[in-house]
C-alpha positions in Angstrom: 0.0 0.0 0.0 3.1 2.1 0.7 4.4 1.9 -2.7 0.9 2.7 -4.3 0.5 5.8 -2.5 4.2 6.5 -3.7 3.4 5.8 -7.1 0.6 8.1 -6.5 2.0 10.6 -5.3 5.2 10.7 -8.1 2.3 10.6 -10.6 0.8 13.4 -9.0 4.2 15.5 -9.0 4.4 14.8 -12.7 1.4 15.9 -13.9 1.7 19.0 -11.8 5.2 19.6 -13.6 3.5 19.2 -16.6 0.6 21.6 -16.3 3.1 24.4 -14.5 6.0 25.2 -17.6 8.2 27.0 -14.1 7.7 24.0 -12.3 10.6 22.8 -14.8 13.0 25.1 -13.6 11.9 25.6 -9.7 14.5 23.0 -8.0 11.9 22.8 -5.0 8.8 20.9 -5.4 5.8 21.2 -7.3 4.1 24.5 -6.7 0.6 24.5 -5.3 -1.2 26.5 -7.6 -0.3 26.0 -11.3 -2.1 29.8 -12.7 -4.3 32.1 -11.2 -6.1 34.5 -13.5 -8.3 37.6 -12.5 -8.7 41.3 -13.5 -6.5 43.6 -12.1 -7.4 45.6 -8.8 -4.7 47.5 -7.4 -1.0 47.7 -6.9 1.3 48.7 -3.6 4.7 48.1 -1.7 4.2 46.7 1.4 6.8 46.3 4.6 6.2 42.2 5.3 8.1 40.6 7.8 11.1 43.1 7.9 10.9 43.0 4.4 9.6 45.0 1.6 7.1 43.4 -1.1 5.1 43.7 -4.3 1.2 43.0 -3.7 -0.9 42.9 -6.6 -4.8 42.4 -5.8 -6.7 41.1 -8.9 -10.6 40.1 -9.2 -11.3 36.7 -9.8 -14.8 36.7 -10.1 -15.7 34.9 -7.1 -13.6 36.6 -5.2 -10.8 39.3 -4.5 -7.2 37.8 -4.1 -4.0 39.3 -2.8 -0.7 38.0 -4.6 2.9 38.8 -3.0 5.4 39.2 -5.5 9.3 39.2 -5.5 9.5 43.0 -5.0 13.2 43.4 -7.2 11.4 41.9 -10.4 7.7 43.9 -10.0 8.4 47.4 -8.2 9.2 48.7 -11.4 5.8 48.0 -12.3 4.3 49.2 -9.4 5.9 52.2 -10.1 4.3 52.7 -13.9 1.1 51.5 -12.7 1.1 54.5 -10.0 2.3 56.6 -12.7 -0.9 55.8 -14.3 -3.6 55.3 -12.0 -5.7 58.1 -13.7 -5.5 56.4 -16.9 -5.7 52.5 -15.8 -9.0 53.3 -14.4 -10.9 52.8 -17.7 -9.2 49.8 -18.6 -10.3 46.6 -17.1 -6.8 44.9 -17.2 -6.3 41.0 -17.1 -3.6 39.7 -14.8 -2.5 35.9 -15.5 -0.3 34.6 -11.8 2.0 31.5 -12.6 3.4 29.0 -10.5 2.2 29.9 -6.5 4.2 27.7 -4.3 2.3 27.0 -1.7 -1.9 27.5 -0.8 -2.9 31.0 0.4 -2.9 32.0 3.8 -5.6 34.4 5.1 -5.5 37.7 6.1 -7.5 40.0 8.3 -8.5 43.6 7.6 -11.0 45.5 9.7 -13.9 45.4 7.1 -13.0 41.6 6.4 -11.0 39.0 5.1 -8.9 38.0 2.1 -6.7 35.3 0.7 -3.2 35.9 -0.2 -0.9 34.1 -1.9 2.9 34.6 -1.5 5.0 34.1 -4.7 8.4 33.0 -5.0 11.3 34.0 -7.3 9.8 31.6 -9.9 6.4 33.1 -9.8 5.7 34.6 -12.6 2.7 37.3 -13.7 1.8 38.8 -16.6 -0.5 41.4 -18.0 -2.8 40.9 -20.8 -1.4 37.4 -21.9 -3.9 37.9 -25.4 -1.5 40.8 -26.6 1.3 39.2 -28.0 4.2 41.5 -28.3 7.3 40.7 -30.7 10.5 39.2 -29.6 12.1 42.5 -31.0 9.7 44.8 -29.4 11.4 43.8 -26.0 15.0 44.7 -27.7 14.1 47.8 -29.0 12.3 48.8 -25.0 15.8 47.6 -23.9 17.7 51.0 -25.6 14.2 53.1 -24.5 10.8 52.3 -24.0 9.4 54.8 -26.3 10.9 53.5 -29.0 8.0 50.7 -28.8 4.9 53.7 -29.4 7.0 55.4 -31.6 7.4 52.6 -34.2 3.7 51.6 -33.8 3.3 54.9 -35.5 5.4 55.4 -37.8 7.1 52.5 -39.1 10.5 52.2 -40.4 11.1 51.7 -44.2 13.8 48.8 -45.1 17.2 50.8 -45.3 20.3 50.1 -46.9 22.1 47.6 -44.0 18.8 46.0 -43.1 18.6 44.8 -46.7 22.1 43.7 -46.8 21.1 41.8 -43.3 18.3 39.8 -45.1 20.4 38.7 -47.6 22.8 37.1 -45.1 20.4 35.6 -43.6 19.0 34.2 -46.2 21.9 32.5 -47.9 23.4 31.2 -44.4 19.8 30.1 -44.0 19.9 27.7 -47.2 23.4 26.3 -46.4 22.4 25.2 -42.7 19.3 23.5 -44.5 21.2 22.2 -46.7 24.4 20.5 -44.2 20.7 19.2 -42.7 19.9 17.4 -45.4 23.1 16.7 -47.1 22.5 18.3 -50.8 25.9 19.9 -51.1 26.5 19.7 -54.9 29.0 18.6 -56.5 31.7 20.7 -58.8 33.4 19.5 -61.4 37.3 20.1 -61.4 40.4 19.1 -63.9 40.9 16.0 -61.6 38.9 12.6 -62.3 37.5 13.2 -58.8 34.5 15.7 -58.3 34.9 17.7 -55.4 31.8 18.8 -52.5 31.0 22.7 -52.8 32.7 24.4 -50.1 30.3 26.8 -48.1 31.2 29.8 -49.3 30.5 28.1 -52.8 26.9 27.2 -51.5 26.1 30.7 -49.9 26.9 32.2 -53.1 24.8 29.9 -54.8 21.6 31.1 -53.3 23.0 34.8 -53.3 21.4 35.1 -56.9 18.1 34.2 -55.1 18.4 36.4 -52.2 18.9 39.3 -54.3 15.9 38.7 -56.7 13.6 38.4 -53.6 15.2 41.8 -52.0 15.3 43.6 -55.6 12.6 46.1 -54.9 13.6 46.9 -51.6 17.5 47.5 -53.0 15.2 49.7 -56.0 13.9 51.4 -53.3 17.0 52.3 -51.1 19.1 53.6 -54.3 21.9 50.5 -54.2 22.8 48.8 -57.1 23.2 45.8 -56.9 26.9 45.6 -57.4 27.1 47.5 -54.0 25.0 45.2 -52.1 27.1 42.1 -53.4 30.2 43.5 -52.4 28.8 44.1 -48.9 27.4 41.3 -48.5 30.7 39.0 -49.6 32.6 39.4 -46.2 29.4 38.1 -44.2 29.3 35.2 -46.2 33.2 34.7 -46.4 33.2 35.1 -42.6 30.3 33.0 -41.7 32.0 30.6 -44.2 35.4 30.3 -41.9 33.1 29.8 -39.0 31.1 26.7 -40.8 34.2 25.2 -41.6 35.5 25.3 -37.7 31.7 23.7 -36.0 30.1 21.6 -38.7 31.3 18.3 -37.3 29.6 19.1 -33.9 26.7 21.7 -35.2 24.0 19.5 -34.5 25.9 17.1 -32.2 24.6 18.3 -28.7 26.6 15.8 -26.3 25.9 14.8 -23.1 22.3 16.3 -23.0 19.8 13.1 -23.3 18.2 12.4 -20.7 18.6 9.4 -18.6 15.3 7.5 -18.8 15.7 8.6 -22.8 17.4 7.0 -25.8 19.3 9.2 -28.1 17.9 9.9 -31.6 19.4 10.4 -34.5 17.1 12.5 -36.1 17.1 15.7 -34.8 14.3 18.9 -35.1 16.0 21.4 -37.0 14.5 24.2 -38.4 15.2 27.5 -40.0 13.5 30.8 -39.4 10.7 29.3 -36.9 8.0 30.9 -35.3 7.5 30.8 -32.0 4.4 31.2 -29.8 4.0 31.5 -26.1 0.2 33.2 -25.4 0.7 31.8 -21.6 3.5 34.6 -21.5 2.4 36.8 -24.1 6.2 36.8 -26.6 6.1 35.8 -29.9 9.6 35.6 -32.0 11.2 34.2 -35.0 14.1 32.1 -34.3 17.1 32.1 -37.7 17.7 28.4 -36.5 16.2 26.2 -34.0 17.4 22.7 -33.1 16.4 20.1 -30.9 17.4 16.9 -28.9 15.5 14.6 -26.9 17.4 15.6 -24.6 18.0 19.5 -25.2 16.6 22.6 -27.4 19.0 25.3 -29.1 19.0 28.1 -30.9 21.2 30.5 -32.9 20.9 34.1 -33.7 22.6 35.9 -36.4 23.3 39.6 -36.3 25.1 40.7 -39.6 25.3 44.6 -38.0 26.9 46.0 -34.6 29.8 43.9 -34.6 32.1 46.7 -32.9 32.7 47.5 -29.7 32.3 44.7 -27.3 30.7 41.8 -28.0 27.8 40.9 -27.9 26.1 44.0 -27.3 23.7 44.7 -24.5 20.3 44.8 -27.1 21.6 41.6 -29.0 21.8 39.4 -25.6 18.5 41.0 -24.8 16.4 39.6 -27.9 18.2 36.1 -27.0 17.1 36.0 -23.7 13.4 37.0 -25.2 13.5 33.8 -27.3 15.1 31.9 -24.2 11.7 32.9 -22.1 9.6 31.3 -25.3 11.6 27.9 -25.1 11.1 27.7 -21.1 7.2 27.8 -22.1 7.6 25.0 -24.6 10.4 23.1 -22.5 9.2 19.7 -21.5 10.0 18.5 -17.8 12.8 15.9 -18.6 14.9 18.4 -20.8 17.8 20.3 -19.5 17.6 24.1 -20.2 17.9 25.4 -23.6 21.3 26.6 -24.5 21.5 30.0 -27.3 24.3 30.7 -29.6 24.8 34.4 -30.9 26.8 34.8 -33.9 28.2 37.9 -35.3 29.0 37.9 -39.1 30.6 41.2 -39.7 33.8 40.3 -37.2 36.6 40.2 -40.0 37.8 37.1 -40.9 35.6 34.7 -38.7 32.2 35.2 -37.3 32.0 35.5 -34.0 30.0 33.1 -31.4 28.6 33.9 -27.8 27.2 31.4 -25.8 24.0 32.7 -24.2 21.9 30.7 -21.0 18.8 32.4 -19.1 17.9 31.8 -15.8 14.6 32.3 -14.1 16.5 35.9 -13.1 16.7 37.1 -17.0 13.0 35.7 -17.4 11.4 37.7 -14.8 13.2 40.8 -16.5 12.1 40.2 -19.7 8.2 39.8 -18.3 9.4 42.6 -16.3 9.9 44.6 -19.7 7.0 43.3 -21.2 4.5 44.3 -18.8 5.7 48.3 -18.8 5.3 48.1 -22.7 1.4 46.4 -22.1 0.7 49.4 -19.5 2.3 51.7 -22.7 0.2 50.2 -25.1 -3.1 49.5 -23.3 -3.4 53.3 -21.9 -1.2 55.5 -24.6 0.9 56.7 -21.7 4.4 56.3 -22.7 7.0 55.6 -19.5 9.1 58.4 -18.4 12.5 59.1 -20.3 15.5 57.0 -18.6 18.2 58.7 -16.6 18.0 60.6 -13.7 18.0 63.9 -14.7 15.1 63.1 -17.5 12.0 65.2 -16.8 9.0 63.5 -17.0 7.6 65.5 -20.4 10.9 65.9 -21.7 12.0 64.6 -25.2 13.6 61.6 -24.8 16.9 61.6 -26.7 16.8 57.9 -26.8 13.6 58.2 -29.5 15.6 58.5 -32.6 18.4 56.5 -33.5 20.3 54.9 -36.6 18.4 52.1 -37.9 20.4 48.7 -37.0 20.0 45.5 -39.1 18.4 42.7 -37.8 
């Protein structure tokens, strides 16, 4: 009898697991309360236990709940939505709680009584899950949040380095694809033997192509296309060199199946892949997605920015967006997905930065998120950044040289 109710009770764990995606990355035990969903009340900071906290009370429809909150991940938030509280009033604003540990305890007021649950660093909340903001929305809100209003109004026209970033993309695209499938050609040569295309040989193969799908858009910016082939030939060249150095092991993920699992040969992988995660409200487009039975991956190519140092603060921002996507989609029994970011436009050799999340760079992602709902939702744009900005001054952050993808 024993063993049955331990059988139960490991059953039990898994399903919970299952139906909570930060159940996969709290190390404790299952939470309590896989998601909590209500209409957003009201906001304060609170002095708890010697401690200061975030409580958020939201509507449920049976009944008013009180949610405590990590107060380093949602005091910014607090902050905006105080900022606001003349324009939040007319909004009836959905609030989605993840992962509560444990069941609420109850607390006593004068004029009654109310439940409150106390989060953890893992719990997670988000406003208005329907809206379903892009991967590069967060990067742009990273160099200033009104660039995210701004471009809502006025969008940007394809310029001269975002074209030449599509190309790239596009041609190192076709040659992962093809080492996927194995279809490098082969060339003929004054030997008896036929040689395998190199990849440089195969990137400009499908150059042709790029350029016919992109030929308005170069019409459009004034290049000829001479131009944009001569900028384009040191990505590819350098991209090339880095091929050459991690083809052997570039799907070969080692050491990441998981024990009760056998390894397979075939792995996922897929090219420009669109992600969505409506629990957390992020949406993205991954260049190249991969994935184990044991592991997922993905790279990120950025053909522009590649002074300075590496890899630049807006760059490791959009990974750790796409990281937040692949926690939601990450079954229980994998290990955390891993993120390569490759620069193209290093000289010689592109460059490769190795990019994990925790449940730290998740919460600031949501974190970033949720100000750029409360943008959106009301039409009030946050405050300009820096601590001299005044609050209706022009932000010097709202115009900046467009940067390829």
């Amino acid at each position: 009898m024993q063993i049955h109710k331990a059988d139960q009770n490991e059953s039990k764990e898994a399903r919970q697991r299952q139906e909570c995606f930060l159940c996969t990355l709290d190390p404790k035990q299952p939470c309590h309360t896989p998601q909590l969903s209500g209409h957003f009340v009201s906001a304060q900071e609170r002095q708890y236990q010697g401690e200061r906290v975030s409580i958020i009370v939201i509507d449920t429809g049976t009944e008013r709940v009180e949610i405590q909150l990590e107060d380093h991940y949602y005091r910014s938030l607090i902050k905006e939505i105080k900022a606001r509280s003349s324009n939040i009033a007319p909004y009836t604003l959905k609030l989605q709680i993840y992962h509560l540990p444990n069941e609420p305890v109850v607390i006593e007021y004068k004029n009654g009584r109310r439940p409150r649950y106390i989060g953890n660093s893992y719990t997670l909340a988000v406003l208005e899950t329907d809206i379903l903001l892009n991967i590069t929305d967060l990067n742009q809100a990273e160099y200033c949040t009104r660039q995210y209003l701004l471009n809502r109004l006025i969008p940007s026209s394809a310029t001269e380095a975002t074209i030449r970033g599509n190309i790239v993309h596009y041609c190192f695209k076709e040659l992962l694809k093809e080492h996927d499938r194995g279809t490098f050609r082969e060339t003929a040569q004054d030997t008896a033997t036929p040689t395998t295309e190199t990849p440089l040989q195969v990137m400009q193969r499908h150059l042709d192509q790029a350029i016919e799908l992109n030929n308005i858009d170069i019409a459009l910016a004034d290049v000829s296309v001479e131009t944009m082939r001569s900028e384009v030939q040191p990505h590819l060249e350098s991209l090339a060199h880095w091929y050459e150095s991690e083809s052997n092991t570039l799907w070969t993920l080692p050491g990441v199946i998981a024990d009760d699992q056998q390894a397979s040969v075939d792995n996922q992988v897929r090219a420009e892949t669109f992600l969505l995660a409506p629990e957390i409200g992020l949406r993205g487009r991954l260049d190249l997605f991969w994935q184990q039975a044991g592991q997922q991956r993905l790279l990120e190519l950025k053909t522009g920015g590649a002074s300075g140092e590496l890899p630049k603060r807006d760059h490791r921002w959009q990974v750790l967006g796409y990281h937040a996507l692949l926690a939601v989609r990450r079954q229980s029994k994998m290990k955390r997905a891993f993120a390569t970011l490759l620069y193209s436009g290093t000289p010689g050799k592109a460059q490769a930065f190795g990019i994990r999340a925790s449940i730290r760079e998740i919460q600031r992602v949501n974190e970033t998120r949720n100000i750029l709902i409360l943008n959106r939702v009301t039409g009030v744009p946050s405050a300009p950044q820096g601590p001299h900005a005044a609050v209706n001054a022009p932000c010097s952050n709202t115009v900046r040289r467009s940067q390829p993808c």
